[in-house]
KOLKE-606056 format. One record per residue: y, z, x of N, C-alpha, C in turn; residue in three letters. Coordinates in steps of 0.001 Angstrom, whole numbers, padded with zeros to 6 digits, always signed. Each point is the difference from the previous one (the first is absolute). Layout:
# KOLKE-606056
YZXYZXYZXala ...
//
This chain:
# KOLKE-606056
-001175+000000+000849+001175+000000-000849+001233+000000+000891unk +001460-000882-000111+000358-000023+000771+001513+000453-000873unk +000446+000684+000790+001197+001034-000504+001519-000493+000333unk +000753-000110-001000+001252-000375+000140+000854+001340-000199unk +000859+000072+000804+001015+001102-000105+001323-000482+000729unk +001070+000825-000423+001314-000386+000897+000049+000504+001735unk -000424-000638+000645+000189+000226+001543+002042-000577+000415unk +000072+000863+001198+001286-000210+001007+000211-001331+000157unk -001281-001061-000021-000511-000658+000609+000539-001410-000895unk -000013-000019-001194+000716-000391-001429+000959-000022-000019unk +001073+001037+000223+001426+000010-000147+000133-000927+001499unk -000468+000329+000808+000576-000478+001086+000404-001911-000137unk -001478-000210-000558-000582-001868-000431+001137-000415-001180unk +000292+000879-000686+001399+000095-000855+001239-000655+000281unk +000268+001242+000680+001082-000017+000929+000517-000614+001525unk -001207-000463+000209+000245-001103+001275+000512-000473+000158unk +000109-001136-001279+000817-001411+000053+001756+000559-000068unk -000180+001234-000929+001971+000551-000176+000366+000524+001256unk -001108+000574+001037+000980+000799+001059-000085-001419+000821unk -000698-000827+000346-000087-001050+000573+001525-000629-000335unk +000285-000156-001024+001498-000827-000291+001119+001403-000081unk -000027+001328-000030+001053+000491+000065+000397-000032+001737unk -000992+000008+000625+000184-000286+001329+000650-001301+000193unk -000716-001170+000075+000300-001272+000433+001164-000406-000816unk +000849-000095-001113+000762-000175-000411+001169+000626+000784unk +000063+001373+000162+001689+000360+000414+000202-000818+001562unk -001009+000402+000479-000529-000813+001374+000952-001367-000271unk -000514-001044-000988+000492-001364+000229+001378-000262-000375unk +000669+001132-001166+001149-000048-000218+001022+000726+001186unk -000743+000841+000645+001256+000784+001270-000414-001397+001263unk -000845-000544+000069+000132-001166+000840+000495-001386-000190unk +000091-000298-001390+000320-000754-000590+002236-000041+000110unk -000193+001230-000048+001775+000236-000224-000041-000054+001298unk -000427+000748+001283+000313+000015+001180+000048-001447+000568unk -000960-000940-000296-000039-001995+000415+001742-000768-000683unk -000189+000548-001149+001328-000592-000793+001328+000433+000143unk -000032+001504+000423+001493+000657+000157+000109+000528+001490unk -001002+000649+000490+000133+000473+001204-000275+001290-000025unk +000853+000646-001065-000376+001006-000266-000465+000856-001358unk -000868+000984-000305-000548+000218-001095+001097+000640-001283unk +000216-000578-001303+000877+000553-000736-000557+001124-001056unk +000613+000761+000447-000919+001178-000740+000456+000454-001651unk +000676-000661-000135+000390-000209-001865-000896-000686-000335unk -000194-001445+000043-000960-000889-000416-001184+000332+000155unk -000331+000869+001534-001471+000407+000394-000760+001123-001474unk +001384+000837+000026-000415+000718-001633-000012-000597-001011unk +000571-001192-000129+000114-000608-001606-001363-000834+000207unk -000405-000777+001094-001396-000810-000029-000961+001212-000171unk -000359+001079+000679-000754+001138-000100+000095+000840-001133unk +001056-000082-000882-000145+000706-001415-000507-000976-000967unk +000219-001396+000347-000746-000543-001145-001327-000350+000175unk -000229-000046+001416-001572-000242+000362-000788+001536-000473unk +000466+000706-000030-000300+001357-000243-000210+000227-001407unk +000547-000805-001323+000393-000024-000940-001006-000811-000619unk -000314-001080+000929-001350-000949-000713-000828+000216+000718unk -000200+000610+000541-001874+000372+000537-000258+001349+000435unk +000830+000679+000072-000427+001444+000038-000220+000591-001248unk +001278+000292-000879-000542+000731-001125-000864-000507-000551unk -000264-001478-000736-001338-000080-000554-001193+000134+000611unk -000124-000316+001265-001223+000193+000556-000309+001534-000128unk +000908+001222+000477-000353+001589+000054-000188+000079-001448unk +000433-000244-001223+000148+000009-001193-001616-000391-000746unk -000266-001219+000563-001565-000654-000145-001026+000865+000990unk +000653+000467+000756-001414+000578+000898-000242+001863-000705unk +001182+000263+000001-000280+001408-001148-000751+000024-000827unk +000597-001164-000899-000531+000112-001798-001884-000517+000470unk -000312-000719+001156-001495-000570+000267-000412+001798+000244unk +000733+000552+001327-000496+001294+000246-000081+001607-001074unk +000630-000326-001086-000067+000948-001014-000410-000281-000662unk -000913-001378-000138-000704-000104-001486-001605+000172+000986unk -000225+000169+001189-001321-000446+000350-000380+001603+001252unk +001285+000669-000457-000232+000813+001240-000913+001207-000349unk -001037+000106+001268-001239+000961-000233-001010-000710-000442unk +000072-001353-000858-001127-000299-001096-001059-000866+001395unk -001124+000298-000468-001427-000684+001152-000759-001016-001765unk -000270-000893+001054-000766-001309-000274-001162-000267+000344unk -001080+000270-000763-001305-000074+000787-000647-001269-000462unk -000642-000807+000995-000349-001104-001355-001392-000592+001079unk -000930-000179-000555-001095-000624+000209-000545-001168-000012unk +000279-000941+001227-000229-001334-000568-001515-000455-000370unk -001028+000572+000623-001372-000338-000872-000161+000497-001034unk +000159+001122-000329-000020+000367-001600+000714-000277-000927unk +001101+000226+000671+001369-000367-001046+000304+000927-000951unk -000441+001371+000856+000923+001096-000434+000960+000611+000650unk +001238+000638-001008+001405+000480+000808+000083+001418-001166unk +000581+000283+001245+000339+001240-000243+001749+000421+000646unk +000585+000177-001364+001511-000029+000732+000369+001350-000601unk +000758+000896+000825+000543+001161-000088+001547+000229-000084unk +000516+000352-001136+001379-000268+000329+000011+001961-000511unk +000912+000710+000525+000540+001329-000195-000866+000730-000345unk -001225+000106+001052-001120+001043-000710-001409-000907-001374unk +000325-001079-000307-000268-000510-001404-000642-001619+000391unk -001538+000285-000214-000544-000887+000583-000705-001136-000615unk +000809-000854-000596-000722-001622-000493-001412-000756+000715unk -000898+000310-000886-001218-000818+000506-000814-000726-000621unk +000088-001542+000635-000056-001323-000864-000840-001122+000983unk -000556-000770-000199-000472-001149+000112+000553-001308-000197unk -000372-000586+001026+000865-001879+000016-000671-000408-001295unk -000561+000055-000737+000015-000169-001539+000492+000790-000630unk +000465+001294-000007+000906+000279-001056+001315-000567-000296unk +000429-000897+001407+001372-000441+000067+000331-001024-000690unk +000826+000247-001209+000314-000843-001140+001062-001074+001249unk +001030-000063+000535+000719-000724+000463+000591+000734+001461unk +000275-000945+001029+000539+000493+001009+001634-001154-000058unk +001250+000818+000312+001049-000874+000080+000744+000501+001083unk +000225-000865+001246+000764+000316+001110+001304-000845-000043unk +000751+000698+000453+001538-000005+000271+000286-000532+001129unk +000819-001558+000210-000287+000079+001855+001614-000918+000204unk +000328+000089+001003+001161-000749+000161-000529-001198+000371unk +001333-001072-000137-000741-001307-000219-000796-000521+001511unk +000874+000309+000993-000805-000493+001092-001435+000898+000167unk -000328+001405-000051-001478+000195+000265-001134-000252-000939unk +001191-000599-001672-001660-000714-000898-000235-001272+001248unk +000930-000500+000722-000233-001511+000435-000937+000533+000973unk -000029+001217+000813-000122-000115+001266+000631-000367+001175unk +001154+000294-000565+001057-000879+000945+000801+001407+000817unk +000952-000586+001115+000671+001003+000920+000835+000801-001178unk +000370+001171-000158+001004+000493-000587+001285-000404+000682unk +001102-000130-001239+001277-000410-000077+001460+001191+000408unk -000775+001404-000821+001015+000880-000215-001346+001241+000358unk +000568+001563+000446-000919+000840+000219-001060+000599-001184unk +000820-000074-000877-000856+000410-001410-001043-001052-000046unk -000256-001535+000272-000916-000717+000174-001753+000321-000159unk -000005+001773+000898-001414+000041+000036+000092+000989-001178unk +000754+000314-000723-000696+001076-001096-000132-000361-001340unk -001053+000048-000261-001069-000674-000981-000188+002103-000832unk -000504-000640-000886-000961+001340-001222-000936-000827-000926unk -000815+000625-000713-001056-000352-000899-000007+000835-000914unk -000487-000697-001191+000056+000898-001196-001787-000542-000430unk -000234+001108+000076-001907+000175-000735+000369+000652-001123unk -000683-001111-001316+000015+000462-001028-001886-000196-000810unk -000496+001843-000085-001347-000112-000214+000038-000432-001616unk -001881+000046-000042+000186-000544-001152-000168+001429-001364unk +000302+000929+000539-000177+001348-000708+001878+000048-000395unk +000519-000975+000868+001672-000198-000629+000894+001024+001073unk -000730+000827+001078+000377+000361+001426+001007-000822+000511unk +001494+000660+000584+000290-001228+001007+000432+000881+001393unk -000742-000793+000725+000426+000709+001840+000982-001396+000486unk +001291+000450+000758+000508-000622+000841-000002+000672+001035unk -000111-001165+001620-000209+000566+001310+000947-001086+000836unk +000636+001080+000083+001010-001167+001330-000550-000202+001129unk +000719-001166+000642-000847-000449+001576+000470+001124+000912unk +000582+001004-000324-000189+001013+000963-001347+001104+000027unk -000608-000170-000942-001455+000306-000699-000719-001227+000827unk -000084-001071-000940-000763-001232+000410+000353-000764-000130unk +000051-001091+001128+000872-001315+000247-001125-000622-000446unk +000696-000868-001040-000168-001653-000745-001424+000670-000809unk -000225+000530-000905-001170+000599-000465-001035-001239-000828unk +000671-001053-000008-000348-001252+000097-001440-000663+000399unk +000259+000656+000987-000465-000420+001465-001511+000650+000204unk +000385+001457-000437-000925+001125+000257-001149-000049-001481unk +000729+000337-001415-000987-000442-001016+000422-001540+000075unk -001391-000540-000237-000113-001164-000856-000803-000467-001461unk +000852-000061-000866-000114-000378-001108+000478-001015-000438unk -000442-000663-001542-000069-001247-000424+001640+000102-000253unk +000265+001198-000832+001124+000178-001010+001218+000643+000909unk +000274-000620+001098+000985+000938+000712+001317-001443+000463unk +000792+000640-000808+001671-000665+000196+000815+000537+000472unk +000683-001373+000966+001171+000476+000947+001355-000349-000397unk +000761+000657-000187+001913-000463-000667+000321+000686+001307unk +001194-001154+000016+000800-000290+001254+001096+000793-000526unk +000516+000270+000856+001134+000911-000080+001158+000120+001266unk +001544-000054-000279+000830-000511+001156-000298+001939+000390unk +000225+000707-000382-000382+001681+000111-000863+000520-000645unk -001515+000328+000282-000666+000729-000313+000250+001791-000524unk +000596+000600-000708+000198+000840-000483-000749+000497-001248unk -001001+001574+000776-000994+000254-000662+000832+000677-001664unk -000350-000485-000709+000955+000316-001758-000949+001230-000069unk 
//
């Protein structure tokens, strides 16, 4: 049985691609002004850095919370020869079979339904909504389990694209 839980290890795969560009961005704009002016203008350096700050920081910390408070603590157990799971969210333990699962529907931004490079940092965060057929519904963000897609396979499992994945 192989166990899904939130590891360091998750946020980090998260957050890669955003510290990757909060770095390399100020980088190209303080070199960028230094090639063109000579010297760095530090008004503009704040007005390019508050709005870069403005479109990819808050939503990304904003999206990585709401993934980490809807999934935090909860373990994922799931069995791929049997095709039993066992998911634990707050003490309270759901236990079901890849046939009880009336529908699986994942959430993905448009480039990782393609498989394609991500565009923007939110790119890799995906969620799933399992809805059993007892009328149960579990959602698990990819800070739980990335692309759950991937991991169950079923007949009845749909993917909607989404420019922001935001678990409702």
């Amino acid at each position: 049985m192989k166990k899904f839980s939130m590891k360091f290890i998750d946020h980090f795969r998260h957050l890669g691609l955003y510290f990757l560009i909060v770095i390399c961005i100020p980088l190209m704009v303080y070199c960028l002004f230094l090639f063109k002016k000579g010297y760095f203008d530090l008004r503009k350096g704040f007005l390019i850095g508050g709005i870069f700050f403005t479109i990819y920081s808050i939503p990304i910390l904003l999206l990585h919370l709401n993934y980490y408070f809807n999934n935090h603590g909860d373990i994922f157990n799931y069995d791929s020869y049997s095709g039993k799971v066992i998911f634990e969210k707050k003490g309270k333990k759901i236990k079901f079979e890849k046939k009880d699962i009336f529908k699986i529907t994942v959430f993905k931004s448009w480039p990782l339904s393609r498989n394609d490079l991500p565009v923007f940092p939110w790119d890799y965060y995906n969620y799933a909504v399992i809805e059993l057929k007892n009328g149960e519904i579990i959602k698990l963000s990819s800070l739980l389990i990335s692309e759950l897609d991937k991991v169950i396979k079923i007949d009845n499992t749909e993917i909607k694209k989404r420019f922001y994945a935001w678990i409702v």
